[in-house]
C-alpha positions as CSV (number, residue, x, y, z in Angstrom):
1,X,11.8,10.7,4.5
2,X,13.0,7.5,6.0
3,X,10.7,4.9,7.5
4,X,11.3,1.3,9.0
5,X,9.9,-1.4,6.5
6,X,6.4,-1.7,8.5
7,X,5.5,1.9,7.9
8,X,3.4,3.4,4.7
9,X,4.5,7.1,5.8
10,X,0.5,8.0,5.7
11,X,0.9,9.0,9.6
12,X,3.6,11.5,9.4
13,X,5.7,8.7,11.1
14,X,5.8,5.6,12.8
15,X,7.9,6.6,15.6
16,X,9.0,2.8,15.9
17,X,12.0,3.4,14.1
18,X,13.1,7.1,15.2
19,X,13.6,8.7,18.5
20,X,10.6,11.1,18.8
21,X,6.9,10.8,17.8
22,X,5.3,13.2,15.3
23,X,1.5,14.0,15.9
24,X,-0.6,16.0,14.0
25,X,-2.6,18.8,16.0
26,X,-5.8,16.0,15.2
27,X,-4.1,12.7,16.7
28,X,-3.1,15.6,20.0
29,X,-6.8,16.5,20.4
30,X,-7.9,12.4,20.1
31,X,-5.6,11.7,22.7
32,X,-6.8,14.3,24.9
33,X,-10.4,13.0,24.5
34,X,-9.4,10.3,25.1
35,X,-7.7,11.0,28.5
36,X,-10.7,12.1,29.5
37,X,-13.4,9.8,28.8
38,X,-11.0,6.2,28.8
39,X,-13.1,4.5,26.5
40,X,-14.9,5.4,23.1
41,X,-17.1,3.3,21.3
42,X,-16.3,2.7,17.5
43,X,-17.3,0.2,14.7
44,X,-16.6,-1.4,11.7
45,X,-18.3,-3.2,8.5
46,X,-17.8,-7.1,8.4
47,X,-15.3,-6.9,6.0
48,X,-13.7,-3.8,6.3
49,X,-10.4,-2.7,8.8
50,X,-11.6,1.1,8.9
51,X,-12.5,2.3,12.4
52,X,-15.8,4.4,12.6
53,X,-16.3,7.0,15.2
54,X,-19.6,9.1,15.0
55,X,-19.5,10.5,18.8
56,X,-17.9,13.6,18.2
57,X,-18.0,16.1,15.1
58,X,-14.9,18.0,15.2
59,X,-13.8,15.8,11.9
60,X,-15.5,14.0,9.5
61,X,-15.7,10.7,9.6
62,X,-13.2,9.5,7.6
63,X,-10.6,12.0,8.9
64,X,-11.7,10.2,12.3
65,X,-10.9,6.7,10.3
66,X,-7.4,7.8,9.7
67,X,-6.4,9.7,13.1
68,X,-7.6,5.8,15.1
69,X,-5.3,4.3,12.2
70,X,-2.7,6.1,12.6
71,X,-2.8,6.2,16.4
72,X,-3.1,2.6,16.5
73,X,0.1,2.1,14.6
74,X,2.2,4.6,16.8
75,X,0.8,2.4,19.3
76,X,-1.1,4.9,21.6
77,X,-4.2,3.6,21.5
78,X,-6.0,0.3,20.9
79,X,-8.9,-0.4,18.7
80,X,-10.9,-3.6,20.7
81,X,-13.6,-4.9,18.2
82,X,-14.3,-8.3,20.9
83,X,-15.3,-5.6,23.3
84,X,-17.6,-3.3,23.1
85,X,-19.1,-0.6,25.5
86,X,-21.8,-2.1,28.0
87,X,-24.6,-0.4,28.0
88,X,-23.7,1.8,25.0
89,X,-26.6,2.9,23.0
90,X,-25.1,1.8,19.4
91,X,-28.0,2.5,17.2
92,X,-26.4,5.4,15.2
93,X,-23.6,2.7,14.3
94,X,-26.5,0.6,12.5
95,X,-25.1,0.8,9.0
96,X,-21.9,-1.4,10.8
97,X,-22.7,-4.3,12.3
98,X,-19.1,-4.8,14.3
99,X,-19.3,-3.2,17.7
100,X,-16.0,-2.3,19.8
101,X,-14.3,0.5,21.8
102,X,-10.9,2.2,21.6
103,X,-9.0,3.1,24.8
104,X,-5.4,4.2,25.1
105,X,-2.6,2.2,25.4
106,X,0.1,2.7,28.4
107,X,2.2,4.7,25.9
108,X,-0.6,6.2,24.8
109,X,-1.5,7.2,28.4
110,X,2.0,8.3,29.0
111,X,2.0,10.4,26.0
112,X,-1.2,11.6,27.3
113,X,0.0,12.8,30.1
114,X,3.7,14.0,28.6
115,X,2.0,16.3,26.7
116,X,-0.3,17.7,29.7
117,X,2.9,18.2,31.8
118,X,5.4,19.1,29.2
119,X,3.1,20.6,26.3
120,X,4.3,20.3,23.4
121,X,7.7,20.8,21.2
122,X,6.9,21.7,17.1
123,X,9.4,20.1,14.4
124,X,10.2,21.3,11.3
């Protein structure tokens, strides 16, 4: 499998160096969420990159970690730790002290709505 020189291959793909974009069936179902509720609070530890969502329980945590990683990197959504949520009870985030919210990006709102309009087409 080819990948440009920024990509790990851990997502499936990058999309920034082919023509289509490859989701799992997890990073479709985050991006539906998150067409419908436009922003999602997250967090962090001090010292740590990996994004912590506890709002829903449809995948463990760290599967959550690597979905908003991966969807990050294909660009689709963004991962804001100077903002976070006003008004958002954070307390079950206490264990990580670095508040923020995710929201998607344009593409990510286009793909959003793409797949709403077009569904979806499976690759080999």
């Amino acid at each position: 499998m080819h990948h440009c020189n920024s990509c790990s291959g851990s997502c499936g793909s990058c999309s920034g160096c082919a023509r289509e974009l490859v989701l799992t069936e997890e990073e479709i179902a985050t991006l539906r969420k998150l067409a419908q509720i436009p922003f999602l609070p997250i967090a962090k530890k001090a010292n740590d990159t990996t994004p912590v969502f506890l709002e829903d329980t449809d995948y463990p945590t760290d599967r959550y970690s690597l979905i908003l990683a991966c969807l990050e990197k294909k660009g689709l959504i963004d991962l804001d730790y100077r903002q976070s949520l006003s008004g958002f009870d954070y307390r079950a985030y206490e264990g990580f002290p670095v508040h923020g919210s995710m929201a998607l990006t344009a593409r990510g709102q286009t793909v959003a709505e793409m797949l709403e309009l077009q569904g979806i087409t499976e690759s080999e």
